[in-house]
C-alpha positions as CSV (number, residue, x, y, z in Angstrom):
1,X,6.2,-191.1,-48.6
2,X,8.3,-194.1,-48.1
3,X,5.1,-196.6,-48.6
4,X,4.1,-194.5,-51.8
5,X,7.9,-195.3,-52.9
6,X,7.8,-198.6,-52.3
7,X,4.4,-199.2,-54.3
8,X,5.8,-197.6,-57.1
9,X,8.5,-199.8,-57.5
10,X,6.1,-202.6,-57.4
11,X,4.2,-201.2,-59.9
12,X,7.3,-200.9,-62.1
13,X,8.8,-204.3,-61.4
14,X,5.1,-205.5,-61.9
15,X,4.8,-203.7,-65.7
16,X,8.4,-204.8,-66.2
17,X,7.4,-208.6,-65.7
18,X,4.2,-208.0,-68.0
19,X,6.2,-205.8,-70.8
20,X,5.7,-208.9,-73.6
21,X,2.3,-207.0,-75.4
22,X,-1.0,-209.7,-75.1
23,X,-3.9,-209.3,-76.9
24,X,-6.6,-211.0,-74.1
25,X,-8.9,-209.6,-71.6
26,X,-9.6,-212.0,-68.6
27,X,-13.3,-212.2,-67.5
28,X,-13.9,-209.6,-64.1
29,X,-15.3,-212.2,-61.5
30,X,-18.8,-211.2,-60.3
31,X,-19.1,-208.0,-62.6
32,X,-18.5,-205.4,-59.6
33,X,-19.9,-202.0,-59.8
34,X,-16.7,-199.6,-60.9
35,X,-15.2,-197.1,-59.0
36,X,-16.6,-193.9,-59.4
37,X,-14.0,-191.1,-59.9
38,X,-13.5,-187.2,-60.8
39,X,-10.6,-186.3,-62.5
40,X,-9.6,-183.7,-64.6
41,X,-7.8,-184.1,-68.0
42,X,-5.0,-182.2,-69.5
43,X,-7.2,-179.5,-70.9
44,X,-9.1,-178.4,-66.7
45,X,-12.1,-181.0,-68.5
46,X,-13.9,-183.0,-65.7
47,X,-14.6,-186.3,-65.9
48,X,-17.0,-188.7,-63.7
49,X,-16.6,-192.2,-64.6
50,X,-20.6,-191.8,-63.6
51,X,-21.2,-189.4,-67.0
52,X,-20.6,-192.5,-69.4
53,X,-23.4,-194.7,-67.6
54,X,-25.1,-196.6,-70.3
55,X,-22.2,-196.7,-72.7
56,X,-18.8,-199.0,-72.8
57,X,-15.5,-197.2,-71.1
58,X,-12.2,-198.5,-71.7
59,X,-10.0,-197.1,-68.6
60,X,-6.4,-197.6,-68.4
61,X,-4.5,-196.9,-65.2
62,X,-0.5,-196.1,-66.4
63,X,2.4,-193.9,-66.1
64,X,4.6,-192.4,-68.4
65,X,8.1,-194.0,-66.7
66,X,6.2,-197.0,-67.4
67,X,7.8,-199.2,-70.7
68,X,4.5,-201.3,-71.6
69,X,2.4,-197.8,-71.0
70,X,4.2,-196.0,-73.7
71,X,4.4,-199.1,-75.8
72,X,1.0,-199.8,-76.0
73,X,0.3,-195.8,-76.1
74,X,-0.5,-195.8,-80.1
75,X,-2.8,-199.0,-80.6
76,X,-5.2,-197.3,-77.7
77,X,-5.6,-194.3,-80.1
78,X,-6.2,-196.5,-83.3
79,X,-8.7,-198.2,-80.7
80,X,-10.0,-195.1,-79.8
81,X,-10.7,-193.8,-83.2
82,X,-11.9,-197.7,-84.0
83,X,-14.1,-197.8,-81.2
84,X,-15.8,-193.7,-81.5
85,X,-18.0,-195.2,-84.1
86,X,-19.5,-197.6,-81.9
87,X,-20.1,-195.2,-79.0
88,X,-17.3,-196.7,-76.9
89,X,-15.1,-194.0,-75.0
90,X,-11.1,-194.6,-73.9
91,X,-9.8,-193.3,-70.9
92,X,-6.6,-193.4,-69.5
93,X,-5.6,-192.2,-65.8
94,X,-2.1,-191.0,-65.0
95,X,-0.8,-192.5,-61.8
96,X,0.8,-189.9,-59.3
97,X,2.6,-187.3,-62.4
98,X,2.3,-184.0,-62.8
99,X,0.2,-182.0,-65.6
100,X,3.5,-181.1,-67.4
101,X,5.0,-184.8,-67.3
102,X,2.2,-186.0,-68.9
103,X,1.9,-182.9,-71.6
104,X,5.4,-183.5,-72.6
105,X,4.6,-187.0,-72.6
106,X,2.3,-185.9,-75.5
107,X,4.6,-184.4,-77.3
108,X,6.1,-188.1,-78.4
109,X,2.8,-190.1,-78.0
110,X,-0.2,-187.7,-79.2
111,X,-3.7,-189.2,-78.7
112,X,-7.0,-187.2,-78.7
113,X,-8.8,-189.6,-76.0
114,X,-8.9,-188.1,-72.8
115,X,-5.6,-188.2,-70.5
116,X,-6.8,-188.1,-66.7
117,X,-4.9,-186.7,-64.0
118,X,-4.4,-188.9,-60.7
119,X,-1.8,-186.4,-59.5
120,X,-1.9,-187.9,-55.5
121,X,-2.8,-191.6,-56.7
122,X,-6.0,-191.2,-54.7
123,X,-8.5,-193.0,-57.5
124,X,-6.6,-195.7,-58.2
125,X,-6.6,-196.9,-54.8
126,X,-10.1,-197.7,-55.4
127,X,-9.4,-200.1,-58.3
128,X,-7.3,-203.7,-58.0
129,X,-4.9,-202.8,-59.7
130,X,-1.6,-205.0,-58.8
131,X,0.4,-203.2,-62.2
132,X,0.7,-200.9,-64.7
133,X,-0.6,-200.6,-67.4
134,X,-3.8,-202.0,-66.2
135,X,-6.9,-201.9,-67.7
136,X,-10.6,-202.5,-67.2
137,X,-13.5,-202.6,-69.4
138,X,-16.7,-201.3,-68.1
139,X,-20.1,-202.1,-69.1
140,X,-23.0,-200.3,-69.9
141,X,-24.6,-200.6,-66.1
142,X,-21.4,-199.3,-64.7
143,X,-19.8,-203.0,-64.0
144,X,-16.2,-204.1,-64.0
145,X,-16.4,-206.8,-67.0
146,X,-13.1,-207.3,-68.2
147,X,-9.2,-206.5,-66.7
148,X,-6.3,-206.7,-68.8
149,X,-3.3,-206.6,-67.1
150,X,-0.2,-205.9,-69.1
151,X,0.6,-204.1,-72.4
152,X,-2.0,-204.6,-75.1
153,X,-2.5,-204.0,-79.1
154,X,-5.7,-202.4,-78.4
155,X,-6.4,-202.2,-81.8
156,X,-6.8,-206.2,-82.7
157,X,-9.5,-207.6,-84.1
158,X,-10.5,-210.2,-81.9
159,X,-9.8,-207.6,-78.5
160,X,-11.9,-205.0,-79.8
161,X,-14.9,-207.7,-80.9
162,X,-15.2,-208.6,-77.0
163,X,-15.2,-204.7,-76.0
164,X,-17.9,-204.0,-78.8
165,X,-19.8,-206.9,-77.1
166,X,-21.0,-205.9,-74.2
167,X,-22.9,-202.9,-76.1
């Protein structure tokens, strides 16, 4: 319990540091294959990062103690909308909260892209993240291409032109 507290408030002093919103994505060295997961969202839906082979997936790793999570909350659903057109699908993982945090959560920051539940932090051990929010873009063969680590407008131009690249 005590190491679990102690990541946690590197993660927070981590987002804290990165709270000023960016609008890059930094290159994933060596495209590695992603982490596969299963996780459920907030209505008991399943979802394996395996099921969107062949298509672009946007996943975000945040929190909703998190300042730069909930900032950056609204832009991802404008990006989601943005990006539905194009076959591109957002997902964003909870770290270590509860159904009901995140629901009421909702209640202040709706989005309709799917909310995934990593209730005992398990998944994101398998993904280098140092931060939240963090963020990678996956390609179409299931590869790590791009990270983002740090609050983002999700719904800029020139961000959203690299994500629809790798189609």
């Amino acid at each position: 319990m005590r190491k679990i507290i102690i990541s946690l408030l590197l993660l927070l002093s981590v987002g804290a540091a990165s709270a000023e919103m960016g609008n890059g994505l930094t290159a994933f060295p060596n495209k590695p294959v992603a982490s596969n997961f299963l996780l459920n969202d907030l209505d008991g839906n399943q979802h394996r990062l395996s099921d969107y082979r062949g298509r672009v997936v946007v996943i975000n790793f945040w929190a909703t103690w998190c300042p730069p999570c909930r900032e950056e909350m609204p832009s991802m659903q404008r990006a989601s909308e943005i990006l539905k057109a194009d076959n591109i699908e957002l997902l964003a993982i909870n770290v270590g909260e509860d159904e009901e945090t995140v629901f009421q959560f909702t209640a202040n920051y709706p989005v309709e892209f799917p909310l995934l539940l990593d209730t005992d932090s398990k998944v994101i051990g398998g993904w280098p993240v140092r931060g939240l929010p963090t963020t990678f873009v996956v390609d179409p063969k299931g590869r790590v291409a791009y990270q983002a680590i740090g609050g983002r407008a999700w719904d800029d131009p020139e961000l959203l032109a690299k994500i629809r690249a790798l189609k």
